[in-house]
C-alpha positions in Angstrom: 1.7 22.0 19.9 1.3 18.2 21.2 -0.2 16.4 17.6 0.8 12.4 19.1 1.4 11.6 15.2 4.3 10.7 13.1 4.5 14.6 11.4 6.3 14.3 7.7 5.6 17.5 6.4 4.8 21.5 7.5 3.0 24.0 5.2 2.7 27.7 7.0 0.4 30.0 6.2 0.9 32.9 9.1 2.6 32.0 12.3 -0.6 30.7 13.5 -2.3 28.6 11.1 0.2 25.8 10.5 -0.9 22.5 8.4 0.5 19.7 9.2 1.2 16.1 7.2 0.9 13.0 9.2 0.8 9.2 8.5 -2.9 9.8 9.2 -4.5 12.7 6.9 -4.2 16.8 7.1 -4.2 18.6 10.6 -4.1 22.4 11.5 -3.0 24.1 14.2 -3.4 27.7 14.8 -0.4 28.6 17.6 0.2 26.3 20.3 -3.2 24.5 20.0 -3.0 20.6 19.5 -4.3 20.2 15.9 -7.2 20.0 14.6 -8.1 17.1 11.7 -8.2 18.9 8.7 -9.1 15.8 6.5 -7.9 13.1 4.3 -7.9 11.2 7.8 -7.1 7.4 7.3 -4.7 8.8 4.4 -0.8 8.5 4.9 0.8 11.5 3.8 4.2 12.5 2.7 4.3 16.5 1.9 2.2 19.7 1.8 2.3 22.7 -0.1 0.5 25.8 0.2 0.1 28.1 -2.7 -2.2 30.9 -2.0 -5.4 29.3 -0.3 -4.8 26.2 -2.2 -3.0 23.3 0.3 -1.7 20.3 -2.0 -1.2 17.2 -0.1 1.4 14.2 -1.5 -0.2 10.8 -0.7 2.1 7.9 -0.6 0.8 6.1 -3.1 -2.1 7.8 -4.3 -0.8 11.0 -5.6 -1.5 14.7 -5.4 -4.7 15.8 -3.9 -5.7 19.8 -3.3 -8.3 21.8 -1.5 -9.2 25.4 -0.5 -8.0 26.1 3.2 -11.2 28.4 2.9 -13.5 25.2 3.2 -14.6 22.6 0.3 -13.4 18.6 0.1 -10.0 17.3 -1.2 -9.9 16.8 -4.7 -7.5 14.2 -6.6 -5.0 16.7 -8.3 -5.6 15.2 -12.5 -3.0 15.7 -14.8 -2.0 14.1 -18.6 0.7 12.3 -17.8 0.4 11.6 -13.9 0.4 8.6 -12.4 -2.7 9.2 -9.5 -1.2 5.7 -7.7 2.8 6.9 -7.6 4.0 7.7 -4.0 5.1 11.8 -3.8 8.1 12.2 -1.7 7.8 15.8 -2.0 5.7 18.9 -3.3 7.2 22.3 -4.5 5.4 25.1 -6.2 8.0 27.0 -8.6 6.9 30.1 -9.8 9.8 31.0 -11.8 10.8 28.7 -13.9 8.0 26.5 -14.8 5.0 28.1 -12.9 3.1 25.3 -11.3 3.8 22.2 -9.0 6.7 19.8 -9.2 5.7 16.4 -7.4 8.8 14.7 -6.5 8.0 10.9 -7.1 8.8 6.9 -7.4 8.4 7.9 -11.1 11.0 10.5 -11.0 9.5 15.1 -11.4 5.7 15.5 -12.5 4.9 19.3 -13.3 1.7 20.1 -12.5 0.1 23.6 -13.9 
């Protein structure tokens, strides 16, 4: 897969759908195939995380957004507690411990659920 982007981040969801975080929004690639925008174009990105058909997307400085790989827009991910403007470093769903999504930040671990 040629993308010509600075890649931060890989989320897989079979060996050939692959969604990939660049310094310029969401892209997907299904095998070899150069990528294909997948949105939040313009948008710097840090981290991905696929959880079902739900893809969360760290923002540097601008949070957690999520969407349905199934179609739909990207929704700001709202949480008590979160700061929507912090820069996420990294995104991991934990299903057995705390069962929902730990944003690794500038502010130190959000838990999202």
């Amino acid at each position: 897969m040629t993308l010509g982007k600075q890649v931060w981040d890989f989320a897989f969801r079979t060996a050939n759908e692959i969604y990939i975080a660049t310094y310029d929004g969401v892209y997907r690639g299904m095998a070899l195939a150069a990528g294909n925008p997948f949105g939040l174009q313009g948008k710097n990105l840090s981290s991905l995380e696929l959880r079902g058909d739900t893809l969360y997307a760290g923002v540097r400085a601008e949070g957690v957004w999520q969407r349905s790989i199934n179609g739909g827009d990207w929704q700001p991910v709202v949480s008590a507690g979160w700061n929507s403007t912090s820069t996420v470093r990294d995104l991991f769903y934990d299903s057995s411990t705390c069962n929902g999504l730990l944003a690794a930040t500038d502010d130190g671990v959000w838990i999202y659920r």
